[in-house]
Residue frames as a rotation matrix with the C-alpha (Angstrom) as fourth column:
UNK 1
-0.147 0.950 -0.274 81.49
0.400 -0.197 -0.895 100.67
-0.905 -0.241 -0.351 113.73
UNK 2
0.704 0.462 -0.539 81.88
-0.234 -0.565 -0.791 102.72
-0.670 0.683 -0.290 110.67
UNK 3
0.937 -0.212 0.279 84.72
0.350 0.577 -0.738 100.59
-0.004 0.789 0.614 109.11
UNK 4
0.334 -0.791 -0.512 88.30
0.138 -0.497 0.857 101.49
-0.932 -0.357 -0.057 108.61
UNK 5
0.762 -0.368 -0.533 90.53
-0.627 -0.626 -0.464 103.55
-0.162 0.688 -0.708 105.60
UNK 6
0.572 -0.730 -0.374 93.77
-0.326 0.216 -0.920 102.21
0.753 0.648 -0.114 105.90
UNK 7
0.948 -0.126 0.291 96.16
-0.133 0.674 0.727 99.85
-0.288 -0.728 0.622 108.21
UNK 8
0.070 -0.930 -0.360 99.77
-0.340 0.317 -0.885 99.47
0.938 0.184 -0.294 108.52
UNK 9
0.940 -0.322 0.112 101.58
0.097 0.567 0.818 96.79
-0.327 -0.758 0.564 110.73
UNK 10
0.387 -0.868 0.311 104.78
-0.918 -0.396 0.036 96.86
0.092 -0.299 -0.950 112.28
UNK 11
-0.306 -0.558 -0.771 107.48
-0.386 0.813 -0.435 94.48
0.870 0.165 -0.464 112.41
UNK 12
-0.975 -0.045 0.217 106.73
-0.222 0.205 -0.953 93.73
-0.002 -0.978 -0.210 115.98
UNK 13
-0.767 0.597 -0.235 103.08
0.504 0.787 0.355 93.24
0.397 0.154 -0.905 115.35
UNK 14
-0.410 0.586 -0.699 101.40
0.422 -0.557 -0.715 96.12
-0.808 -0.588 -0.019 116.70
UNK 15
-0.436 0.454 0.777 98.56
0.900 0.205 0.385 97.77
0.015 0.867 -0.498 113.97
UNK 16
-0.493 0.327 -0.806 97.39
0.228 -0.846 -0.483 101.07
-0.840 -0.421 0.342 113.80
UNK 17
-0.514 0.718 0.470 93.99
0.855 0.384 0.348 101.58
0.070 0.580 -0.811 111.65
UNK 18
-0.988 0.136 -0.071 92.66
-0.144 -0.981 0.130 104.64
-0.052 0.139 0.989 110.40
UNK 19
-0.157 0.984 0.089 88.33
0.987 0.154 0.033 104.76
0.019 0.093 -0.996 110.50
UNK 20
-0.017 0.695 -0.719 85.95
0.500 -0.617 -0.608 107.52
-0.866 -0.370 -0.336 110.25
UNK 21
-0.872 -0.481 -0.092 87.08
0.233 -0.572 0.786 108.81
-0.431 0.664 0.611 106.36
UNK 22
0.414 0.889 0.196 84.13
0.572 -0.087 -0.816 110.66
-0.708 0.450 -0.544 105.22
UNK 23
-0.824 -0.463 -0.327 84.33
-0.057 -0.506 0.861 112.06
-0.564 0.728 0.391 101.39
UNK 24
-0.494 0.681 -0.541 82.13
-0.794 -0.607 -0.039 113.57
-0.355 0.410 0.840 98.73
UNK 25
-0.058 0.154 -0.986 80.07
-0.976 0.199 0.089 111.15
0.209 0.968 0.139 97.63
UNK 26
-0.222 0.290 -0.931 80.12
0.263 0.937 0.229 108.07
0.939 -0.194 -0.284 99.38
UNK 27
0.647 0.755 0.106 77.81
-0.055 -0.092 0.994 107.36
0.761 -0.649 -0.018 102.25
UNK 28
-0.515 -0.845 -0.143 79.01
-0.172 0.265 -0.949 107.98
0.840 -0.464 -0.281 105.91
UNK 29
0.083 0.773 -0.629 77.57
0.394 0.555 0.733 106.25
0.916 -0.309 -0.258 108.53
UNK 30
0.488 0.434 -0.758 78.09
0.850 -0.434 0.299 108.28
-0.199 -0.790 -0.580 111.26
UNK 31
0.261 -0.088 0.961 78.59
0.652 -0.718 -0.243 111.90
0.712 0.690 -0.130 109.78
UNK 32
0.719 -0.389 0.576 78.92
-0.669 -0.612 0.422 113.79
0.188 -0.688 -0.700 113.19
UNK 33
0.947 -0.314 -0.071 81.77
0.306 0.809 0.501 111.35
-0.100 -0.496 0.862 114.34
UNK 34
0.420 -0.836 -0.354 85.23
-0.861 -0.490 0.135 112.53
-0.286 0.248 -0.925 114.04
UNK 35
0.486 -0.485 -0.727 87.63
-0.278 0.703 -0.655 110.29
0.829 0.520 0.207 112.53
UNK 36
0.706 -0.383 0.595 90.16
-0.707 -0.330 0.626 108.09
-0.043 -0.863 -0.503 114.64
UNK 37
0.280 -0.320 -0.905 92.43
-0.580 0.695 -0.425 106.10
0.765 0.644 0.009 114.68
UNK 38
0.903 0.376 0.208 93.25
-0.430 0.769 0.474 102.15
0.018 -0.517 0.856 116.57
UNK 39
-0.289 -0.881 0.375 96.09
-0.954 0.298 -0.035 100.34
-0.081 -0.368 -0.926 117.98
UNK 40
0.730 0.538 0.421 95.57
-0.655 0.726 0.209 96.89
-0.193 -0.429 0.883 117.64
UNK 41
-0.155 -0.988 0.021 98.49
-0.988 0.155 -0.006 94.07
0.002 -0.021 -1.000 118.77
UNK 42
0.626 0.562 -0.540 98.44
-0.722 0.679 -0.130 91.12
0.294 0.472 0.831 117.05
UNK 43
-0.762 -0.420 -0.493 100.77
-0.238 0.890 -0.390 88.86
0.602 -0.180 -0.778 119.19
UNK 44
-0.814 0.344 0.468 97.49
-0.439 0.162 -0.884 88.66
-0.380 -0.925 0.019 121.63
UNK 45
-0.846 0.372 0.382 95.66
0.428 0.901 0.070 85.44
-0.318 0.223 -0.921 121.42
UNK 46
0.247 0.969 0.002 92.10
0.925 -0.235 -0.300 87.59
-0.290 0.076 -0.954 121.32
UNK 47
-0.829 -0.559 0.019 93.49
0.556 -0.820 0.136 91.13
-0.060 0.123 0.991 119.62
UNK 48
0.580 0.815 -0.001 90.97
0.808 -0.576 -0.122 94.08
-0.100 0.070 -0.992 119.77
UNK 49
-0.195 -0.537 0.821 91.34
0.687 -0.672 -0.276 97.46
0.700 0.510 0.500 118.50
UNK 50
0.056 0.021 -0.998 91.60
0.892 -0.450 0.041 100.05
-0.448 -0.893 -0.044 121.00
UNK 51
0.643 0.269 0.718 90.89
0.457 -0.886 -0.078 104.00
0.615 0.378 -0.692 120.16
UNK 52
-0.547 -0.673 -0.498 94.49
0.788 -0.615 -0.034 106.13
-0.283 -0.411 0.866 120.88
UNK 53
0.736 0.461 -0.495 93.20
0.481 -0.872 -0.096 109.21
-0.476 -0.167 -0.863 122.42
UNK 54
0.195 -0.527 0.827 94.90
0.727 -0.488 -0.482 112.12
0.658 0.696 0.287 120.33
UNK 55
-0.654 -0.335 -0.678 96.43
0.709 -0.584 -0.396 115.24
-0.263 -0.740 0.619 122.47
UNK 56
0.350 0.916 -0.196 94.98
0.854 -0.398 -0.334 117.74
-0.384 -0.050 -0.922 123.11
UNK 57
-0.320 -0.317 -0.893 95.22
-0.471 -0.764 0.440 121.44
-0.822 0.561 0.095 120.68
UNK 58
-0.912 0.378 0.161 93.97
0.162 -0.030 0.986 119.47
0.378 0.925 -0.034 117.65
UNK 59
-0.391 0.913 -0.119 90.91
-0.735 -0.388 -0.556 120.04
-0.553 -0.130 0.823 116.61
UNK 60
-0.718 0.166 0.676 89.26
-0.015 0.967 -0.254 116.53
-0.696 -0.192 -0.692 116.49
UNK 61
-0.013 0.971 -0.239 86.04
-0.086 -0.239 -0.967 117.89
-0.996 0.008 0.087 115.00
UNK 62
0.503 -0.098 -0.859 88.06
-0.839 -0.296 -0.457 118.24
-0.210 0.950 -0.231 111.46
UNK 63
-0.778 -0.588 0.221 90.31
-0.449 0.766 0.459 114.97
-0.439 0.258 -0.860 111.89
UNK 64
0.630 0.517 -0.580 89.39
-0.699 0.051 -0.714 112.98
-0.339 0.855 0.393 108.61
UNK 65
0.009 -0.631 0.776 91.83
-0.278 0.744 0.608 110.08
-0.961 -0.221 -0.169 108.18
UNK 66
0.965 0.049 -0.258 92.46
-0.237 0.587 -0.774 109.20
0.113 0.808 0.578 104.55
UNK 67
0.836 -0.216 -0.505 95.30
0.109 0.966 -0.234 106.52
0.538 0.140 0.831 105.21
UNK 68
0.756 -0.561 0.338 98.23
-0.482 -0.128 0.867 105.88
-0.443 -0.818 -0.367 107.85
UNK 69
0.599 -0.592 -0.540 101.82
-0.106 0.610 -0.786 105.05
0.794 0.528 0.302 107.47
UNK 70
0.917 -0.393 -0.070 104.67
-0.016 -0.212 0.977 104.57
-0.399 -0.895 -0.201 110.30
UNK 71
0.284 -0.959 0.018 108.55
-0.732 -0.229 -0.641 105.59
0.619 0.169 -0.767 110.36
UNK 72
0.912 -0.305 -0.274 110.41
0.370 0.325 0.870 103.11
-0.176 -0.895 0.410 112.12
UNK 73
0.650 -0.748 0.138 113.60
-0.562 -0.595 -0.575 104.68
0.512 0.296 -0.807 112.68
């Protein structure tokens, strides 16, 4: 809806996609929105991003996503 920041894929094909980065200066298209971020697994014939709910104690209201990396370990 409001686009995404920054995307890293795993070896295994799963994607996780940062969206919602609002900064000085460039338009944001839904200002009240918190950032979030998307799972999306690309071995499936019809992939769709899905929204991973975050626990709970943050404080969503301030989450701001400027780019994602992953550890595999």
């Amino acid at each position: 809806e409001v686009g995404s920041e920054d995307i890293d894929i795993l070896p295994n094909g799963l994607a996780f996609i940062s969206s919602g980065l609002k900064y000085p200066g460039l338009k944001s298209f839904a200002p009240d929105k918190p950032g979030e971020i998307f799972l999306m697994d690309l071995n499936e014939d019809n992939p769709r991003a899905v929204e991973l709910r975050i626990s709970r104690g943050f404080d969503l209201a301030l989450f701001n996503p400027h780019g994602i990396s992953t550890y595999v370990d």
